[in-house]
Every structure is written in C-alpha cells, then in structure tokens.
N, C-alpha and C positions, 0 to 999 in steps of 0.2 A: 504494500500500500504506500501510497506516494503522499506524501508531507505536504499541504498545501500551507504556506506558509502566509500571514497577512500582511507584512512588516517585509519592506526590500531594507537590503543592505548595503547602505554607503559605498561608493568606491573608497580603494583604499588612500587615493591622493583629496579626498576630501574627508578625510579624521574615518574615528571611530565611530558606529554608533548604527541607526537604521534611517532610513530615508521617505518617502510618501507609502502609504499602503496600498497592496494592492488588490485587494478583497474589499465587497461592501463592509465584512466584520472589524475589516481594519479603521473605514474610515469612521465609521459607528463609535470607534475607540476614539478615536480622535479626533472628530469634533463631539463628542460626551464630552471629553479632556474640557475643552474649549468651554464648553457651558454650564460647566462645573464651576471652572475658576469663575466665571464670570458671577455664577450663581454666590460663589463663596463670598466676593468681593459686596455683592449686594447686601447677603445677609449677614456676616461673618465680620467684615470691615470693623462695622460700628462698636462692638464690642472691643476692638484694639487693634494696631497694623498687626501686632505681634502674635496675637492669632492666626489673621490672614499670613501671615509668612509660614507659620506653619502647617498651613491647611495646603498652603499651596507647596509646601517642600513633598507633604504627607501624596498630594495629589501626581506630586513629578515623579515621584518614587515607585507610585501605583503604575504611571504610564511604563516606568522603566523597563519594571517588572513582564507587563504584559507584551511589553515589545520582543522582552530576550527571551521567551517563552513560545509567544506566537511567530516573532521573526523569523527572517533568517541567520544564519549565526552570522554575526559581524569580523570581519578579520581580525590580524593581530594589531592593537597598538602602534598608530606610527613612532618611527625613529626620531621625526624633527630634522632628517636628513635632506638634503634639494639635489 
C-alpha cells in the first residue's frame, strides 16, 4: 500500500521543513491553522498577549506535529554551505 502523503517536502536549497499540501486533508490543516490563530487572537488576546503567545506556540507545534507525520519526510539539515 502506497503512502499518500499530505504535506510536500521542501527542496533541499530552500531549508528544512515541508512546503504547500497537496491533499484536500492537507489544506483543511492549514487553513484550520489559519482560523484558529485568528480565532485565538479574537478571543484569547484580551485576556493577555502572553496567553496568545502561547496559544499560538501550542498551535505551531500542533501544525508541526501533523506535518512530520502526515508529510513527506523532509531531508537532512542544510550545511549553510553555497
């Protein structure tokens, strides 16, 4: 069975990391991401930036998560070498 993967993978002269999706599942992730924060920001703000910072660390972390899971795998680490 073949892996369908949501999340493309960076080349590797453009960093680490995963690039647009390419599944409806993926973009579904991604803009949720999207209206989430915005959601957070509407209701979450008011309460202190210092929540919202962490709503949104909590929320970047979720995306991370779902990308290196649903992705493809991302190469290794650039060197910083030209």
């Amino acid at each position: 069975m073949t892996r369908k993967y949501w999340f493309s993978a960076k080349p590797p002269e453009r960093g680490w990391g995963w690039g647009p999706p390419f599944t409806w599942q993926g973009w579904l992730v991604f803009i949720a991401f999207f209206v989430l924060l915005i959601g957070g920001a509407i209701f979450i703000m008011p309460f202190g930036a210092h929540y919202f910072v962490a709503y949104t660390f909590a929320m970047a972390a979720l995306l991370v998560l779902i990308c290196a899971r649903k992705g493809e795998p991302p190469g290794p680490f650039p060197s910083g070498k030209r």
